[in-house]
C-alpha positions in Angstrom: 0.0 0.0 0.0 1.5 3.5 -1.1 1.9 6.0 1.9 -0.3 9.3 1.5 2.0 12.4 -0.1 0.7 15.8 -0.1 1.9 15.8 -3.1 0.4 15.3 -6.4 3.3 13.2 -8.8 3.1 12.3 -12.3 5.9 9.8 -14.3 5.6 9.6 -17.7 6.4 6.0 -18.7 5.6 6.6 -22.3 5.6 9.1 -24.5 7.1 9.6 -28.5 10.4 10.7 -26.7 12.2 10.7 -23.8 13.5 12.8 -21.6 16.7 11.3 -21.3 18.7 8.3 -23.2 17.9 5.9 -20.3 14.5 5.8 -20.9 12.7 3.7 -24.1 10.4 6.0 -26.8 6.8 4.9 -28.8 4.5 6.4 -29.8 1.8 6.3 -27.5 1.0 7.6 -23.7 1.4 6.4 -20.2 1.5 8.3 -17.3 1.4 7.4 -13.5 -0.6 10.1 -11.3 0.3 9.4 -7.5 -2.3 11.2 -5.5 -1.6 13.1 -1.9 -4.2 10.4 -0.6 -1.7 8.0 -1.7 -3.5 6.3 -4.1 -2.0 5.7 -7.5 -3.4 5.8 -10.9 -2.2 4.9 -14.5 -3.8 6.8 -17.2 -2.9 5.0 -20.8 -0.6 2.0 -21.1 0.8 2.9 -24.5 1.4 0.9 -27.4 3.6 -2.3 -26.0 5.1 -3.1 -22.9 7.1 0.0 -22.8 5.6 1.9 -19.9 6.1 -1.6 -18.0 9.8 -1.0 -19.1 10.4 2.3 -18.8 8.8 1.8 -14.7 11.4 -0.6 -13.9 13.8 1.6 -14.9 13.0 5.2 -13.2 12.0 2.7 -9.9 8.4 3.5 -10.3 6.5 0.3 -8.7 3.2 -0.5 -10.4 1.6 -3.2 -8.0 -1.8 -2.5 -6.3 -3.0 0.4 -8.5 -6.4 1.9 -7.8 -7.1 1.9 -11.2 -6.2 2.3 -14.9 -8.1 5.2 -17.1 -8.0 4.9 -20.5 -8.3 8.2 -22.1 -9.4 6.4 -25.8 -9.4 3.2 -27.5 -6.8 3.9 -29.9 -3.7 1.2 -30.0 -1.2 4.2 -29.0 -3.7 4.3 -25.7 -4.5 1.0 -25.0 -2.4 -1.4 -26.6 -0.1 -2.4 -23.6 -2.9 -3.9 -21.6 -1.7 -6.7 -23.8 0.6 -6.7 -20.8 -2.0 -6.5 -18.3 -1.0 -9.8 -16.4 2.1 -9.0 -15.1 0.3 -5.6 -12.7 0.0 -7.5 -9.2 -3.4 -6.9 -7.5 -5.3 -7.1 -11.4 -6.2 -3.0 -11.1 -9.8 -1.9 -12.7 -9.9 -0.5 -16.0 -12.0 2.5 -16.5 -13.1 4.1 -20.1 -15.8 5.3 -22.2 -17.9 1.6 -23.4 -16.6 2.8 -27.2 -13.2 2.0 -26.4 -14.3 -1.2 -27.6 -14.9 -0.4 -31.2 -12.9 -1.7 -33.8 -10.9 1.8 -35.7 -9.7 2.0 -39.1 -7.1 5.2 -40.2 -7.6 5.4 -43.7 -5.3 8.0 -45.3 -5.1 8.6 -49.1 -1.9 6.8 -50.7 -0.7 4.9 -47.5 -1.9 1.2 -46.3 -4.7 1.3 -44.0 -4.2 1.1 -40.3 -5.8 -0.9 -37.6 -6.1 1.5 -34.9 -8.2 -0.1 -32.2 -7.7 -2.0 -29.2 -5.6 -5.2 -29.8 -7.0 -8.6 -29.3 -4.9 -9.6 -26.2 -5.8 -6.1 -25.0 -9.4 -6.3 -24.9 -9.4 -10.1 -23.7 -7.2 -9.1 -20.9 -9.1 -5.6 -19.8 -12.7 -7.1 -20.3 -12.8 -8.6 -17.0 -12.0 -6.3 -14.8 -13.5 -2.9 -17.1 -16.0 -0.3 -16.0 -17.7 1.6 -18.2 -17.6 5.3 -17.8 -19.9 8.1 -19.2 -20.0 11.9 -18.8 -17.3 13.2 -15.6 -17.0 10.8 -13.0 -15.0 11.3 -9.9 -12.5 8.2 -9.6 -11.1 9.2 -6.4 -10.2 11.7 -3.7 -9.7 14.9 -6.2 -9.4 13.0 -9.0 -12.0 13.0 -12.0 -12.7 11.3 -15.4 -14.3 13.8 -18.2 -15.6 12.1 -21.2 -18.5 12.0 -23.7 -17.4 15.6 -24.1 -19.9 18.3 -26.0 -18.4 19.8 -29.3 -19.4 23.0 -29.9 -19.9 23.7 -33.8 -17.1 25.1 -35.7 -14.9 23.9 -33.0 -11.4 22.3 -33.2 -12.3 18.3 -32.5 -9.1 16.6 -34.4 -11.0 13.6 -35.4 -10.1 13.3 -39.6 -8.8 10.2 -40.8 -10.1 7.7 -38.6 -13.4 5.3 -39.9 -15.4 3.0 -37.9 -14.6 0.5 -41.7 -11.5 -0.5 -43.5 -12.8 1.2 -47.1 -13.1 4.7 -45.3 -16.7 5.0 -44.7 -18.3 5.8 -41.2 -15.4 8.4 -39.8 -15.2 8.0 -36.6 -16.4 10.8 -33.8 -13.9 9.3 -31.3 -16.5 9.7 -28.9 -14.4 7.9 -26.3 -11.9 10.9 -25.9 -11.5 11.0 -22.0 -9.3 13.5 -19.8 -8.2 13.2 -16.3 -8.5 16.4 -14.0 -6.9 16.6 -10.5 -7.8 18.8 -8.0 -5.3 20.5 -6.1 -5.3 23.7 -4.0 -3.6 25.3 -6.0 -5.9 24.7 -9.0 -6.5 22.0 -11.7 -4.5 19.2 -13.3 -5.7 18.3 -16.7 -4.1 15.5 -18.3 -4.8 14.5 -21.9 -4.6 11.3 -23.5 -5.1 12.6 -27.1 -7.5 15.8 -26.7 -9.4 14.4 -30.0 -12.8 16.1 -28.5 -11.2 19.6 -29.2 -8.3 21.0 -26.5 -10.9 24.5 -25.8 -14.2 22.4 -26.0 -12.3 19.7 -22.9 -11.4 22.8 -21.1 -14.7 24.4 -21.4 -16.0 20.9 -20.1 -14.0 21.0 -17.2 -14.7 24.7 -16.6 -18.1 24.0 -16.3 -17.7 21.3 -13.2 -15.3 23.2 -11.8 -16.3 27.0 -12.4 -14.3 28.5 -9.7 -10.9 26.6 -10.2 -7.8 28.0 -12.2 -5.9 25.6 -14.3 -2.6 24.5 -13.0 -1.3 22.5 -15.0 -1.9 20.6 -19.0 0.0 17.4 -19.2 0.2 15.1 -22.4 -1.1 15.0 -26.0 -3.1 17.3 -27.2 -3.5 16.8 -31.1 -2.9 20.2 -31.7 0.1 19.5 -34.2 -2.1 20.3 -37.5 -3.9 23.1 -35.7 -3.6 26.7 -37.8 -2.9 29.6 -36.5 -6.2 30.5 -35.5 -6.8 27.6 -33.4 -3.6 27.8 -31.9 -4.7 31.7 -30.8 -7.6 30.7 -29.5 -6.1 28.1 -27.6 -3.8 30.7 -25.9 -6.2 32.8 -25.2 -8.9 30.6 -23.8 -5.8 29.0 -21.2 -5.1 33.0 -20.3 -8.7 33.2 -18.9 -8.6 30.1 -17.0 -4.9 29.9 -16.1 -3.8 29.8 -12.4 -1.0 31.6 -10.9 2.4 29.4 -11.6 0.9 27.4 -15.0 2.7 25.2 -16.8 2.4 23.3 -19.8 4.2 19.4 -20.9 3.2 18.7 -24.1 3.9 15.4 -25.8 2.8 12.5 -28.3 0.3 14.2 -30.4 0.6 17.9 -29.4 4.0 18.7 -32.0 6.8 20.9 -31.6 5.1 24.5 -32.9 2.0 24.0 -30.3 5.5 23.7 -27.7 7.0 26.7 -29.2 3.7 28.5 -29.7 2.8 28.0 -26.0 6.6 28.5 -25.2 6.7 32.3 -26.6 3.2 33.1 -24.2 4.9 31.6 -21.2 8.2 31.2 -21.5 10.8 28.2 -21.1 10.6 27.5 -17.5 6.7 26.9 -17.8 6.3 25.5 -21.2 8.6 22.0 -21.6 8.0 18.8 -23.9 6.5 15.7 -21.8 9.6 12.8 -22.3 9.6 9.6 -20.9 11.0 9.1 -17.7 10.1 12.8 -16.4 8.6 13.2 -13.4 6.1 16.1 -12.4 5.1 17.4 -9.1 2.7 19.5 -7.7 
């Protein structure tokens, strides 16, 4: 059993680099949130075993976990619960119930892409999965947004993926989730992919949480094809919600100009890319 911190801690076990040659690089996400309670939670598990890999080597210990969040079905997300056996004390795993669908990425002139859940993935998580809709609290200060409202005209990075291999039914990627922690300080969001739109999961957060300033933005945030305008708009909606002291760790999905762009607002010391094997605390 973890002893309770007042801390909150994030390690990032995988991400599409790392912060450091000892550390292993995919593409895909997991990051470890250590409550103040104590209590540990993994959000994503990547694309293989890496974030198992990657643990064993920044001495992160993975046994009795309160629970695994799965921000979106995707194989980037939710591929290494192929590797689910070897997490002692068989940790619940929590998502939207359209993780389960089976993706397509269908992209004109390259070979189409399974992008859903693996088969060794969903025969492992099925047992122990509970469905999540709408924001759910998980734990002490810790919360699950999904099913998130789109408003229209918005910025919902959603193109290229199809619910069937000859590119019809795109995809809504309804199951886009984000985990939110909150501290005293203000709130932690933490993306797995921000497909639902990176102002529309703010907004939806904002909403539950009207009076809290935003800390903190941890992970991928599919901003990388975003044009200028969105990436003004997303500046400008995190200066009216930002608390004292924010920072910003972009990684997989978010791309280098969203870092810069974010960079030249706030400057080095608050905007950094995420980097496996970096840890965070709050």
């Amino acid at each position: 059993m973890a002893s309770a911190t007042r801390t909150v801690q994030l390690s990032v076990l995988c991400d599409d680099t790392a912060a450091s040659e000892e550390y292993l690089a995919e593409h895909g996400v997991s990051i470890l949130v250590e409550l103040p309670n104590g209590h540990r939670w993994l959000m994503d598990t990547g694309t293989t075993d890496v974030f198992l890999r990657n643990a064993r080597r920044m001495g992160v210990d993975l046994d009795n976990l309160s629970g695994i969040a799965i921000s979106h079905g995707h194989d980037d997300h939710a591929g290494g619960l192929a590797f689910y056996p070897p997490l002692k004390g068989k940790p619940p795993v929590y998502g939207h119930p359209y993780i389960w669908h089976k993706q397509y990425q269908v992209e004109k002139g390259e070979p189409v892409r399974v992008c859903g859940m693996p088969d060794l993935a969903r025969k492992y998580a099925d047992p122990v999965f509970h469905p999540v809709n709408h924001s759910v609290k998980l734990d002490e200060g810790l919360y699950f947004f999904t099913d998130i409202p789109r408003e229209p005209g918005s910025y919902a990075p959603v193109e290229g993926k199809y619910f069937n291999e000859d590119g019809t039914g795109p995809c809504p990627i309804q199951d886009d989730a984000t985990l939110v922690v909150k501290t005293p300080r203000g709130l932690i969001a933490i993306f797995g992919c921000g497909h639902a739109g990176y102002i529309n999961i703010l907004k939806a957060v904002r909403k539950t949480f009207p009076e809290d300033k935003l800390l903190s933005v941890v992970g991928g945030l599919h901003l990388k094809s975003a044009d200028e305008k969105v990436m003004t708009e997303a500046v400008a909606y995190t200066d009216s919600i930002k608390a004292e002291g924010f920072t910003f760790y972009g990684g997989h999905c978010t791309g280098g100009k969203t870092i810069q762009y974010f960079r030249e607002r706030y400057g080095d010391k608050a905007v950094m890319p995420m980097g496996a094997g970096r840890v965070i605390e709050y």
